[in-house]
C-alpha positions as CSV (number, residue, x, y, z in Angstrom):
1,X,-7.2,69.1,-128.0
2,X,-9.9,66.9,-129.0
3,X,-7.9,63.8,-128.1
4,X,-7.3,65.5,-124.9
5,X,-11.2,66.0,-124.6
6,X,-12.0,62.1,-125.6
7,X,-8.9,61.0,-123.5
8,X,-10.8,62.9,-120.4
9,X,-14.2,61.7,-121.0
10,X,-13.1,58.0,-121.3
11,X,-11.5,58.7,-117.9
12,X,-14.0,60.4,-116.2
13,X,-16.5,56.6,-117.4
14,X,-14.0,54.7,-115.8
15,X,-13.9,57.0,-112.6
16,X,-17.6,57.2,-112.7
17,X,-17.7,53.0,-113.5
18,X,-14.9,51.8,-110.9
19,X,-16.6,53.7,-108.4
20,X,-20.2,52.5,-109.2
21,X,-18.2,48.9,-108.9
22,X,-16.6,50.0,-105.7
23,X,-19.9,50.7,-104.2
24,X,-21.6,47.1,-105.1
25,X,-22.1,45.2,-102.0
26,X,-22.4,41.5,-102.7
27,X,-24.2,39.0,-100.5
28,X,-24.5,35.3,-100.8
29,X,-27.8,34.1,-98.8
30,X,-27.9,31.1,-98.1
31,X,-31.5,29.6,-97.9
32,X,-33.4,26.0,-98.5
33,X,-34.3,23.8,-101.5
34,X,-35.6,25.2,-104.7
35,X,-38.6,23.5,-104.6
36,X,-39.4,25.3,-100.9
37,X,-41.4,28.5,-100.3
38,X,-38.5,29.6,-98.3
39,X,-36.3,29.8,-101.9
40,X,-38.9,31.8,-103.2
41,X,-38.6,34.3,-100.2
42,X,-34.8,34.2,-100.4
43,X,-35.5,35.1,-104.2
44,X,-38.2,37.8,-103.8
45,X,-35.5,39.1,-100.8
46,X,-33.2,39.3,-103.4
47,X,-35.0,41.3,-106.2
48,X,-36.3,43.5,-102.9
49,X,-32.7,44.3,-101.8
50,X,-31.7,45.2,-105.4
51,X,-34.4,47.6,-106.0
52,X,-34.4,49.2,-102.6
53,X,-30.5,49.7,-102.7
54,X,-30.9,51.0,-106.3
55,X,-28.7,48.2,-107.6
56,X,-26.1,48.4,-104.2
57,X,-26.7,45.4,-102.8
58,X,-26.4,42.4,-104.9
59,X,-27.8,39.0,-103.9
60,X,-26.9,35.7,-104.8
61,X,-29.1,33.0,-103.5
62,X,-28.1,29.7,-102.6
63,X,-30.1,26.5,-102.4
64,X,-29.0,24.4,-99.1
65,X,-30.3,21.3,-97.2
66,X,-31.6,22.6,-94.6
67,X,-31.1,24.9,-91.5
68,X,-28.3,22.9,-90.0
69,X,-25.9,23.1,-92.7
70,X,-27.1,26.9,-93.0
71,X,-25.4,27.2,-89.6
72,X,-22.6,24.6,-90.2
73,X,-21.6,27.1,-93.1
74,X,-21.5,30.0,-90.9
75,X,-18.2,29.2,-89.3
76,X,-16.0,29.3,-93.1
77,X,-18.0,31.4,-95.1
78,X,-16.7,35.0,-95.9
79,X,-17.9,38.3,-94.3
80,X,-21.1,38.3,-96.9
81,X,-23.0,35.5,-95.9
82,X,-26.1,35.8,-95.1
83,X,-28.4,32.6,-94.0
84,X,-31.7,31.3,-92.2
85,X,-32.4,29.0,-89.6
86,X,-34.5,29.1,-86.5
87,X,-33.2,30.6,-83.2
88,X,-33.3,27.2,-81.3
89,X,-30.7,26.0,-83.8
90,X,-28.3,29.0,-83.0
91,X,-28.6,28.4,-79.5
92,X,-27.8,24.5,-79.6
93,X,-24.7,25.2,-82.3
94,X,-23.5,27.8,-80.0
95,X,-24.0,25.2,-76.6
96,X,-22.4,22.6,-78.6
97,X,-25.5,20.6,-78.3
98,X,-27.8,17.7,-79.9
99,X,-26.5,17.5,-83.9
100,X,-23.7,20.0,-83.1
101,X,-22.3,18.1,-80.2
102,X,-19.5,16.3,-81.9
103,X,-19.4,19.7,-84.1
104,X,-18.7,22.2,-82.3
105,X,-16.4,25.2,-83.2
106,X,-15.8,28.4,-81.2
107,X,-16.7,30.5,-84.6
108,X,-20.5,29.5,-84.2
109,X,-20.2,32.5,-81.1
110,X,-19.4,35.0,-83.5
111,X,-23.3,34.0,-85.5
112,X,-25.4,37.2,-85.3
113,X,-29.0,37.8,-86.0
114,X,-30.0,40.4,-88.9
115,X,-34.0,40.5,-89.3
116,X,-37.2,37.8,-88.9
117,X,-38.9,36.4,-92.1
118,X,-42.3,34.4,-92.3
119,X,-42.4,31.5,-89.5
120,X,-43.2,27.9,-90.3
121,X,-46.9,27.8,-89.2
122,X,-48.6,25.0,-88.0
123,X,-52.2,25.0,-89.6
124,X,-54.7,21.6,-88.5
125,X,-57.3,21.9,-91.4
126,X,-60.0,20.3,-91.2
127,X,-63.8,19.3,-93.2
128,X,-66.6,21.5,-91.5
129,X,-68.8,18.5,-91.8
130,X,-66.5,16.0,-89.8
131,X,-67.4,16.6,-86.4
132,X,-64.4,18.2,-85.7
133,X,-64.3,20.9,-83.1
134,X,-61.7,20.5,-81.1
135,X,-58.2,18.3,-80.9
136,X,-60.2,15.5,-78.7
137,X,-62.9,15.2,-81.3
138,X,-60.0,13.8,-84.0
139,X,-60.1,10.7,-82.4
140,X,-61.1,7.9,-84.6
141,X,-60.8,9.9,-87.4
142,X,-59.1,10.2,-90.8
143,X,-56.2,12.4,-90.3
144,X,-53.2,13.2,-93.0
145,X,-49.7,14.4,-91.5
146,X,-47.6,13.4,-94.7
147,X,-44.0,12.1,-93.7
148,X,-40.8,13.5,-93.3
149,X,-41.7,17.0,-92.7
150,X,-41.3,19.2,-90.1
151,X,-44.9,19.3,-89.9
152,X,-45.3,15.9,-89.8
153,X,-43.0,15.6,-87.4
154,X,-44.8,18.2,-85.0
155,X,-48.2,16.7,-86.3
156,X,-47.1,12.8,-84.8
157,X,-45.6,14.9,-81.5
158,X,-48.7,16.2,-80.6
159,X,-50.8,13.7,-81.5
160,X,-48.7,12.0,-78.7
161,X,-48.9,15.1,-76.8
162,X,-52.7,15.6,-76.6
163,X,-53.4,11.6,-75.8
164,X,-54.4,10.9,-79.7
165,X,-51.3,8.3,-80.4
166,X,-52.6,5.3,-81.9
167,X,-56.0,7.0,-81.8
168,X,-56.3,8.7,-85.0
169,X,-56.3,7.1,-88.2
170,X,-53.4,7.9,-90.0
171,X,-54.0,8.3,-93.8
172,X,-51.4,7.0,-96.3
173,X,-51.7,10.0,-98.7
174,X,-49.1,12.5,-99.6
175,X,-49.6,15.6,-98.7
176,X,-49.4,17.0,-102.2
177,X,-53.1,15.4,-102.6
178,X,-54.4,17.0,-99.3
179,X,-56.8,18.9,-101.2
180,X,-58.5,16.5,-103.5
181,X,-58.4,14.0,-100.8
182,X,-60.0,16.7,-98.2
183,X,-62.7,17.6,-100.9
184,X,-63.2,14.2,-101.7
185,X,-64.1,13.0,-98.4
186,X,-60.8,10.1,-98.6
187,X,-60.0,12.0,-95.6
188,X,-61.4,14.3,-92.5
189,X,-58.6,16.9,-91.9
190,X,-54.9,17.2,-92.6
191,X,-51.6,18.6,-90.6
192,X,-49.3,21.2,-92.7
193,X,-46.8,23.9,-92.2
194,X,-46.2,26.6,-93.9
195,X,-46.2,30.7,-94.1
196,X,-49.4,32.1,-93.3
197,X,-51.4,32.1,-95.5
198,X,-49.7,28.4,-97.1
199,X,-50.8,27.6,-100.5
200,X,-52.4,24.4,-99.8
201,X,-54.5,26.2,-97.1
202,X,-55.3,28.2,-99.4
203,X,-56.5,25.7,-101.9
204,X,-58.9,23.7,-99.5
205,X,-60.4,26.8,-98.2
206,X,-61.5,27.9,-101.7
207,X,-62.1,24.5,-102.8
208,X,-64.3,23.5,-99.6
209,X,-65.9,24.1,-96.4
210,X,-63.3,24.0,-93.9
211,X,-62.3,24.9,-90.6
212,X,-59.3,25.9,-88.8
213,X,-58.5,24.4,-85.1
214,X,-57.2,26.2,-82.5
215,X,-54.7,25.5,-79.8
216,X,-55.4,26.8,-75.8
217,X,-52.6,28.3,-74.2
218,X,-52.2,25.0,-72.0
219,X,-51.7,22.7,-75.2
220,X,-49.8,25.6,-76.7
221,X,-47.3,25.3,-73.3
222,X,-47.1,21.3,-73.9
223,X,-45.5,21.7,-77.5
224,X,-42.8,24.2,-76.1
225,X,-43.2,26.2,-79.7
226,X,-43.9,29.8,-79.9
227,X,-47.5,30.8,-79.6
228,X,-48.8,32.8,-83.4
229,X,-52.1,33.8,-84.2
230,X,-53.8,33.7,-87.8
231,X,-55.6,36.6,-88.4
232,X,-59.3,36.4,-89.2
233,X,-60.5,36.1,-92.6
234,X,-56.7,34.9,-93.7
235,X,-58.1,31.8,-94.9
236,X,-62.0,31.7,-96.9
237,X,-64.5,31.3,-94.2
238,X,-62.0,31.9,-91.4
239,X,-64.3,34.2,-89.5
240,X,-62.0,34.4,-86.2
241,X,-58.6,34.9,-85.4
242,X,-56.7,31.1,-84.8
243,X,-54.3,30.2,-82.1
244,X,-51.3,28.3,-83.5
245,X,-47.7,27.2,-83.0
246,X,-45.1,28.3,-84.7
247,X,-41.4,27.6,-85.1
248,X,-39.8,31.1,-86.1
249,X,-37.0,32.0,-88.8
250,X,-34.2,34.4,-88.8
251,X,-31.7,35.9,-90.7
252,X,-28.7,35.7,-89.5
253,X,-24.9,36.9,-90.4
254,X,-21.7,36.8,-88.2
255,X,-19.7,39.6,-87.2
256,X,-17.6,39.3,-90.0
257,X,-19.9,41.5,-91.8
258,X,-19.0,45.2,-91.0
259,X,-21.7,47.3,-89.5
260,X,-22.6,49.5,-92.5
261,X,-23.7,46.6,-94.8
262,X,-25.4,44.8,-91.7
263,X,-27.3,48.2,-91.6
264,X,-28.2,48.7,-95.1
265,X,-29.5,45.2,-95.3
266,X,-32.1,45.6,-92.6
267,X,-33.1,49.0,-93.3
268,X,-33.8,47.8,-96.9
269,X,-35.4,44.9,-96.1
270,X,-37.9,46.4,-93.8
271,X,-38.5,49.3,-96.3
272,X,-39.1,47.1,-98.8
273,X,-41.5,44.8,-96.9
274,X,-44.6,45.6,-97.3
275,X,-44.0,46.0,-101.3
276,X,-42.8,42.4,-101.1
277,X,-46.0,41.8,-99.3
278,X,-48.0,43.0,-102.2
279,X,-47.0,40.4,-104.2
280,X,-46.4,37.5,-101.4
281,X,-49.1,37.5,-98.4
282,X,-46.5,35.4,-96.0
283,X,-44.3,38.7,-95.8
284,X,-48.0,40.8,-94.4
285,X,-47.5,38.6,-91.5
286,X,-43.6,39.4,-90.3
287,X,-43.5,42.6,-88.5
288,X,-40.8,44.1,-85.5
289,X,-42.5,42.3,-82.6
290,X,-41.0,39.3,-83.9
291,X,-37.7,40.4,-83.1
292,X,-38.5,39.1,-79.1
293,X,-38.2,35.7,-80.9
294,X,-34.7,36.2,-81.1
295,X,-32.6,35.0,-78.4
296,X,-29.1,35.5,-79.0
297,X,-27.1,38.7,-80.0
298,X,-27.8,41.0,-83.0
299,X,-25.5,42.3,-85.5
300,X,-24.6,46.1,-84.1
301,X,-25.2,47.0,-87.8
302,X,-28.6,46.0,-87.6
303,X,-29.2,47.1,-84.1
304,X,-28.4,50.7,-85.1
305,X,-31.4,50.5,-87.5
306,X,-33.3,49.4,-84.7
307,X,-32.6,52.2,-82.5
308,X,-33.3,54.6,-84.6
309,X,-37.1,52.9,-85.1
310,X,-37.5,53.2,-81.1
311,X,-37.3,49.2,-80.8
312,X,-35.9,48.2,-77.7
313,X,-33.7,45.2,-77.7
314,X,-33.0,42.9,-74.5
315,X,-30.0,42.7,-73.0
316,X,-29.5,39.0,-74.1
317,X,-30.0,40.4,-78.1
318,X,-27.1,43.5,-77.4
């Protein structure tokens, strides 16, 4: 009898453990470099997902490249995969367009989106004391873009955009010295991107007396990005809400994943939120009226959750 008893416990552990492993969902997400703030959201994702799931939902993350190969991976990766990129970049993989021309593949149609993390936010900091007031008055100026970014990339564009090509000093610092070049008067402003609020903002505006510019709706129409404002008092000194561009992120999935995980996932992430927020400011600025900057189709999984918060989705996103 008392082997019987022993016999029966040991089986009832297994039971209890097999079905504990059965109900372990495991997701690979797939998100940027480590040294990025977008790894460390993919990371603080993670530890969210675990603790909201009570231990269901497993995350791996995944350094990658960048957002194109985020997307390229989409068409052999299994029904977990989970990854970011902006919208625009779905849409041109799906057209078979610009870097995915000679790449296309008919499995970049079944891509769909899950939820909207922090957009890369175009911030144009500048020294209170340099005369600057307005994009015009950077002219003959000291400005820092950095290279190779995709701020520095939109910093050059609308530069070009606003008349200011050729115009502007450029300086030849990194952008990792922004700060103590900034404070040290080596330059008059610099160009970043970055979560609101971005570290480096963060930095000069503790560190010195600096301004934010703002973008009218006209110059806002000219870069073709989305239009974000940055809350007042976001930034030390920052007594009034700034206008801004912004190039928003999504996490996507394909329709490989079945609709039950694709729900779980977004009901935990957006229940877990504004806890993540507590510890990370960039999350306080993601909420549901993001979701209009997704263009293409939703995972039904995560469109149930949806419905059931009142959002309405477009008929483009069904």
């Amino acid at each position: 009898m008392k082997f019987k008893s022993i016999l029966g416990a040991g089986l009832m552990v297994a039971a209890a453990f097999s079905t504990s492993a059965q109900a372990e969902t495991r997701i690979t997400y797939k998100s940027a470099k480590t040294s990025s703030s977008y790894f460390q959201m993919g990371v603080q994702i993670a530890e969210a997902l675990k603790e909201g799931s009570n231990g269901e939902i497993i995350v791996t993350v995944e350094e990658s490249q960048g957002s194109v190969q985020n997307v390229m991976e989409a068409v052999r990766r299994d029904n977990n995969y989970v990854f970011t990129t902006p919208p625009a970049l779905v849409n041109l993989a799906q057209q078979g367009k610009a870097m995915f021309e000679k790449r296309a593949n008919p499995k970049f149609a079944d891509i769909r989106a899950l939820f909207p993390i922090p957009s890369l936010t175009m911030h144009f900091v500048v020294r209170a004391d340099s005369g600057i007031n307005s994009f015009a008055d950077m002219e003959g100026k000291n400005i820092l873009i950095g290279k190779g970014s995709f701020g520095a990339r939109e910093g050059a564009k609308y530069l070009q955009l606003f008349g200011l090509e050729g115009k502007v000093e450029l300086a030849n610092v990194e952008l990792s010295n922004a700060v103590a070049a900034l404070k040290n008067k080596q330059i008059d402003g610099f160009v970043t991107s970055g979560s609101f609020p971005a570290p480096n903002v963060i930095e000069a505006a503790a560190s010195a007396d600096v301004k934010l510019l703002s973008l009218s709706d006209e110059q806002i129409a000219q870069t073709k990005r989305t239009k974000l404002m940055i809350p007042a008092h976001t930034y030390t000194g920052q007594d009034a809400d700034v206008a801004t561009t912004s190039l928003p992120v999504v996490a996507y999935t394909t329709t490989a994943m079945d609709d039950e995980t694709a729900y779980l996932l977004t009901k935990t992430y957006w229940q877990q939120k504004e806890k993540m927020g507590a510890n990370a400011a960039w999350w306080n600025g993601v909420s549901q009226d993001f979701l209009k900057n997704i263009t293409g189709k939703i995972h039904p999984g995560a469109a149930k959750y949806y419905a059931e918060q009142g959002v309405t989705l477009s008929d483009a996103q069904k």
